[in-house]
C-alpha positions in Angstrom: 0.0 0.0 0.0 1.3 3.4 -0.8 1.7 4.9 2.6 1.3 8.2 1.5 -2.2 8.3 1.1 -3.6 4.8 3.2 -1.6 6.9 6.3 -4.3 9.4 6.3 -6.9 7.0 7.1 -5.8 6.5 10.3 -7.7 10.0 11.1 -11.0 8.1 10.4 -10.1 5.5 13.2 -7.9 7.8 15.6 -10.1 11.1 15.6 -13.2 9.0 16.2 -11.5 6.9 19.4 -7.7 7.8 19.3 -5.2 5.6 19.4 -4.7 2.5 21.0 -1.3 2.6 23.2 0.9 -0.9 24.5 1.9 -0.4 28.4 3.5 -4.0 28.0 6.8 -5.4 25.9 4.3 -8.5 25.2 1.2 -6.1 24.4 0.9 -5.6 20.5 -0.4 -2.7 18.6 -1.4 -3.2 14.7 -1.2 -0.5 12.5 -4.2 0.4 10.5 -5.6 -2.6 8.5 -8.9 -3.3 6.6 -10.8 -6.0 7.9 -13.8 -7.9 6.9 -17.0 -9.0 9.7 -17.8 -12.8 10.2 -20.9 -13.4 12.3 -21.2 -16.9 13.2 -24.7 -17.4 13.3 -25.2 -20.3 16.0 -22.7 -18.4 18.9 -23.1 -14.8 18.0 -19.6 -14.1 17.8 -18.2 -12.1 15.5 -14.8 -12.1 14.3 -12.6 -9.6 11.9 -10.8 -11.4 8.8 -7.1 -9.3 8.6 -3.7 -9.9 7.7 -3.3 -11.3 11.1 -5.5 -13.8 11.4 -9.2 -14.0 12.8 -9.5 -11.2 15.3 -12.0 -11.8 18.5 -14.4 -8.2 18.1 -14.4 -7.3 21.9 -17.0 -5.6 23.6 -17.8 -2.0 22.1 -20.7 -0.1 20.6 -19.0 0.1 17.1 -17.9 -3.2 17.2 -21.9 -4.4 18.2 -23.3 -2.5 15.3 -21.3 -4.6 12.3 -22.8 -7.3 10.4 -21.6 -10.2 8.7 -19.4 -9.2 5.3 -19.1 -5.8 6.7 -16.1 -3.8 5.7 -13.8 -2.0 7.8 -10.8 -0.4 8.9 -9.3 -1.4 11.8 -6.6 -1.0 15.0 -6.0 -3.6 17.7 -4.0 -3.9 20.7 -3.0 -7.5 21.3 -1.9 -9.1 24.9 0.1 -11.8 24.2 -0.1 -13.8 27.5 -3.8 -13.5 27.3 -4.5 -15.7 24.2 -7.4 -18.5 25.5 -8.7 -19.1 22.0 -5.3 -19.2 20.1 -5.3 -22.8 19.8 -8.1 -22.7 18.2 -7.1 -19.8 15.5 -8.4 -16.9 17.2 -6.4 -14.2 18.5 -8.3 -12.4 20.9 -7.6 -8.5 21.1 -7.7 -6.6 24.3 -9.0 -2.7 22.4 -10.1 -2.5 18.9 -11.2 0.9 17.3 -13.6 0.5 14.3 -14.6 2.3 11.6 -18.0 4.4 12.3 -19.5 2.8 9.5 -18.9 -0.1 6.7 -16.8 0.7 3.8 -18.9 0.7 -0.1 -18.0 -1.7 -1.7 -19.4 -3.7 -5.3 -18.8 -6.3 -7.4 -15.2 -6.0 -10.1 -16.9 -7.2 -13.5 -15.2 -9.6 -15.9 -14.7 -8.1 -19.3 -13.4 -9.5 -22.8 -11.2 -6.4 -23.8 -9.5 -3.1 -22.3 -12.9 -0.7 -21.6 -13.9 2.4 -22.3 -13.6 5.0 -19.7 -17.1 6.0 -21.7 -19.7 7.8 -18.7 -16.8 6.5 -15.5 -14.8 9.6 -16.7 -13.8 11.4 -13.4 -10.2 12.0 -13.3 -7.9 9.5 -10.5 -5.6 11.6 -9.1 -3.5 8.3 -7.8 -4.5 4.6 -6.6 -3.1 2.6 -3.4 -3.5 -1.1 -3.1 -2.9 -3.7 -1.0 -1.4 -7.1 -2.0 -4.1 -9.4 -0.6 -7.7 -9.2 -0.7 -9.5 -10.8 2.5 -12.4 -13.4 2.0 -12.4 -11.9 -1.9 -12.9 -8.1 -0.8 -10.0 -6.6 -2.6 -9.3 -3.1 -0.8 -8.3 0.1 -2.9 -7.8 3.7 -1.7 -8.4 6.4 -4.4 -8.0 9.9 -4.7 -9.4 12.1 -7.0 -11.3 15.8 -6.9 -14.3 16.7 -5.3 -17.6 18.5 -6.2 -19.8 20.5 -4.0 -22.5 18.2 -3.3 -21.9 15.2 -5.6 -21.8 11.6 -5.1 -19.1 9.0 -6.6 -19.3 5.5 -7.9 -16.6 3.5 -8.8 -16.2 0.6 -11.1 -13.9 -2.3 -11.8 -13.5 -4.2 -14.8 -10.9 -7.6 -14.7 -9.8 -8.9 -18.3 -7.8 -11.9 -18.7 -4.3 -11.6 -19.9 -3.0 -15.2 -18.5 -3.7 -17.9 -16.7 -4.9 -16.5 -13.0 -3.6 -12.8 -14.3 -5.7 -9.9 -14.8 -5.6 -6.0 -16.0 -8.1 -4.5 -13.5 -9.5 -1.0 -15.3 -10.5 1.1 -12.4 -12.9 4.3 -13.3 -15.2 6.6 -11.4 -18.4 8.7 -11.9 -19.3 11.8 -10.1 -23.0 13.3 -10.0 -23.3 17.1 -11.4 -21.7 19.9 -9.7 -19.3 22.2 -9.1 -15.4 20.8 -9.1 -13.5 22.3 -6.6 -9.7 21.9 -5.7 -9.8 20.0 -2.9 -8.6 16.1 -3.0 -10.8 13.3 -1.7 -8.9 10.1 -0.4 -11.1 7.1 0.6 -10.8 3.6 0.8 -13.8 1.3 -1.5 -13.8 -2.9 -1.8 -14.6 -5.1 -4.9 -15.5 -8.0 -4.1 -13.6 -10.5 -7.0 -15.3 -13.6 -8.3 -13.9 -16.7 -6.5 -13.3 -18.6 -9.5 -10.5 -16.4 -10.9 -8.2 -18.2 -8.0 -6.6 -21.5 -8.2 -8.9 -24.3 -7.8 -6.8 -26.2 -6.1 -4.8 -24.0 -3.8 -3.2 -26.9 -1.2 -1.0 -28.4 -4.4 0.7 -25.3 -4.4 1.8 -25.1 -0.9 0.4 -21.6 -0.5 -2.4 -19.3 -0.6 -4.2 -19.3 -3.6 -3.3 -15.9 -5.5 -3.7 -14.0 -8.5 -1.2 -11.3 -10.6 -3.2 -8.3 -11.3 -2.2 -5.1 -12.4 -4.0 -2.3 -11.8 -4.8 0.7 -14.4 -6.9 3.5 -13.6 -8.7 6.9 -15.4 -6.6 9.4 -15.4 -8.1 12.2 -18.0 -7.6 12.4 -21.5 -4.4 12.9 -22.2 -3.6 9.9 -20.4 -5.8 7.6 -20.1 -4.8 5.1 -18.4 -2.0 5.3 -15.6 -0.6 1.8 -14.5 0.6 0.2 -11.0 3.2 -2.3 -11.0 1.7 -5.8 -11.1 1.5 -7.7 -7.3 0.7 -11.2 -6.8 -2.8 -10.9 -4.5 -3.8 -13.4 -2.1 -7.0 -14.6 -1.0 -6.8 -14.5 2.8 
């Protein structure tokens, strides 16, 4: 992820609930991460899906008010001599901050050729991504302009170029209004069809992954600007 702009996403975590602080050498604070919501229907307990694992929700107001396949950005603070349910996969955090609400997200379409920009023309300023997507919800912070009082959609559209590699064409769509100069930076999920990952992941001795490269609207004169390919695991 390009630090640069994911770094300011902490503000949506850390001015809501500031920021979780380790009093312990074997107390553990994660940065910043997304995170997607499991509910497990029969207990009730609900567990984040991040790059470290399956995350116990503890007791909170914002963490009562998520729902299963919810997306979110998250901080934790780990103890690691309190860990009842590691055995069993779980780590259990001592604080988590949440996210006030659940990140947008929609479903990347599969396409036959490169597409045209055609009525997703809103200029991206610049792209971060991760390299992993969690339970198929691949992560993406954009920035771009704003307009007084408009809305934004974004799209995603995967073509083929290999066998589990992809071009991903990312575009966005403001409503009418009035551009100003100000630069909006926020994070949106698309969720990937599972059937563009291995099959058969446990031959391979790893996580089953894809190489995509990512190319996004950037204007006219340059229409397409393009990230270095990464491989991206499913988590």
């Amino acid at each position: 992820m390009r630090k640069s702009i994911f770094g300011m996403l902490i503000l949506a975590i850390c001015g809501l609930t500031g920021c979780l602080n380790a009093d312990s050498s074997n107390i553990q604070t994660s940065d910043v991460m997304p995170a997607v919501v499991s509910v497990n229907m029969e207990s009730g307990r609900s567990t984040l899906t991040t790059t470290w694992g399956n995350i116990l929700i503890s007791p909170s107001s914002a963490a009562s008010s998520l729902h299963d396949g919810d997306c979110v950005l998250t901080q934790v603070e780990v103890d690691w001599d309190n860990q009842p349910n590691l055995e069993q996969g779980y780590i259990t955090a001592t604080k988590m901050n949440v996210s006030d609400k659940p990140i947008a997200k929609d479903a990347a379409e599969i396409a036959n050729e490169e597409p045209a920009p055609v009525d997703y023309t809103l200029p991206i300023l610049e792209v971060g991504m991760t390299n992993y997507t969690l339970k198929n919800m691949y992560f993406v912070v954009i920035s771009h302009h704003t307009f007084q009082n408009q809305s934004v959609s974004y799209r995603m559209q995967l073509v083929k170029t290999n066998d589990y590699a992809y071009d991903a064409y990312l575009t966005a769509q403001s409503s009418d209004g009035t551009l100003t100069s100000t630069v909006d930076t926020n994070t949106h999920v698309f969720e990937f069809p599972s059937d563009i990952f291995p099959e058969n992941p446990e031959r391979l001795g790893e996580n089953p992954s894809i190489t995509l490269t990512l190319k996004y609207y950037a204007g006219d004169t340059n229409v397409w600007n393009t990230l270095s390919s990464l491989k991206i695991y499913q988590h």
